[in-house]
C-alpha positions as CSV (number, residue, x, y, z in Angstrom):
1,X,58.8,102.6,57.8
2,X,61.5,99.8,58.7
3,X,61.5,96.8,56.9
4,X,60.2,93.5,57.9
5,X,63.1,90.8,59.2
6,X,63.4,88.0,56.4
7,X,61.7,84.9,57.8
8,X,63.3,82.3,60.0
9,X,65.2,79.7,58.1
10,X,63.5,75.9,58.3
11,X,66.8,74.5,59.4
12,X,67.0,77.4,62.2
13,X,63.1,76.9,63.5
14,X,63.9,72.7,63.6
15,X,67.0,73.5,65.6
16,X,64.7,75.6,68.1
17,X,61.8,73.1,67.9
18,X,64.9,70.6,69.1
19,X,66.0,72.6,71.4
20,X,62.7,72.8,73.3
21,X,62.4,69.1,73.1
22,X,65.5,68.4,74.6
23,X,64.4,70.4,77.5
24,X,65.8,74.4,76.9
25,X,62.5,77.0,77.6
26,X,61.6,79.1,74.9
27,X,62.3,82.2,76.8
28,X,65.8,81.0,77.3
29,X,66.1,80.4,73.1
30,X,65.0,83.4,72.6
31,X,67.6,85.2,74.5
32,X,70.3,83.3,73.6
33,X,69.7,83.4,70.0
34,X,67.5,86.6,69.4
35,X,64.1,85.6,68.3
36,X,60.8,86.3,69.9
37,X,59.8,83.6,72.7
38,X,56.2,83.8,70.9
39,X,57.8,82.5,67.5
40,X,60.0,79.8,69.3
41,X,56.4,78.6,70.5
42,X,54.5,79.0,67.5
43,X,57.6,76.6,65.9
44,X,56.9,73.9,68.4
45,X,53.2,73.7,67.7
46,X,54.0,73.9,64.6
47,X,56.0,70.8,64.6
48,X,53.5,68.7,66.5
49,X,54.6,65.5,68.8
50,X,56.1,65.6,72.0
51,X,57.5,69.3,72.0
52,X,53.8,70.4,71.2
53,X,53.3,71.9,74.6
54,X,56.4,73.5,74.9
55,X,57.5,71.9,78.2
56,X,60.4,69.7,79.1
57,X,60.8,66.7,77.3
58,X,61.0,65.4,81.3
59,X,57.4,66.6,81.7
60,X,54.8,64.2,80.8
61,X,51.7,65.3,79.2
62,X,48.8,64.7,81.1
63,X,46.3,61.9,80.0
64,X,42.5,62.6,80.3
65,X,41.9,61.2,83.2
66,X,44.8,62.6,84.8
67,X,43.9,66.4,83.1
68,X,40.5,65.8,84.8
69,X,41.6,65.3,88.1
70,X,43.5,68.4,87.8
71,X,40.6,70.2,86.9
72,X,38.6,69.1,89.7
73,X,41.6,69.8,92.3
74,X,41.9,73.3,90.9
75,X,37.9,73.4,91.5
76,X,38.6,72.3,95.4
77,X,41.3,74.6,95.7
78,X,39.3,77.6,94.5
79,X,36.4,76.4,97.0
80,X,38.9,76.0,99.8
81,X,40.3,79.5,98.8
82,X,37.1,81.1,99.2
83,X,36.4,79.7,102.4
84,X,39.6,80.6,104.0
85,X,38.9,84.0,102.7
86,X,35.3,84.2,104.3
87,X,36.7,82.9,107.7
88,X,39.2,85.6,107.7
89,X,36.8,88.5,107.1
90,X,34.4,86.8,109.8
91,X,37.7,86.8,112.4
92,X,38.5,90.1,111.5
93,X,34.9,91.5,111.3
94,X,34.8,89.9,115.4
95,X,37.6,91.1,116.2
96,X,37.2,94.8,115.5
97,X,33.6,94.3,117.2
98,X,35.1,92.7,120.2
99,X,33.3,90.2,119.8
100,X,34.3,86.2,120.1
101,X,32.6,83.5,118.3
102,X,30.5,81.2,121.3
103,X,31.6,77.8,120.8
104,X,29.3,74.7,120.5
């Protein structure tokens, strides 16, 4: 059975954590310096603050009222989706009747 890797040193994880707050991805970290992207993330949470969610210090976090207008435009994109998918069945469901739609 191989044996486990020692754990991370503290002062290695805060240089990742930092690293991801500065604006490097955690897939990129994990690459470059051999870790698992999942442990790079687990760091970050970890740490709490800005970094928490792992994006770009450039990237805002979203406030509540902005995280629920995302929610409700993902919920209009999903209905929009569907419709555009049931309009192209009924288009192709004419068109292989040879059929056309009577206008209004």
């Amino acid at each position: 059975m191989p044996r486990p890797k020692p754990p991370y040193a503290q002062a290695f994880r805060d240089q990742m954590v930092e690293l991801v707050r500065s604006g490097r991805t955690p897939s990129a970290l994990s690459k470059e310096f051999g870790c698992h992207t999942t442990s790079i993330l687990s760091w970050v949470r970890q740490a709490g603050g800005a970094g928490a969610t792992a994006l770009p210090a450039s990237a805002a976090a979203l406030n509540a009222k902005e995280r629920q207008e995302l929610i409700e435009l993902r919920r209009k994109l999903r209905q929009v989706q569907m419709e555009l998918d049931i309009l192209a069945k009924a288009t192709a469901w004419f068109a292989g009747n040879g059929l056309t739609p009577t206008p209004r």
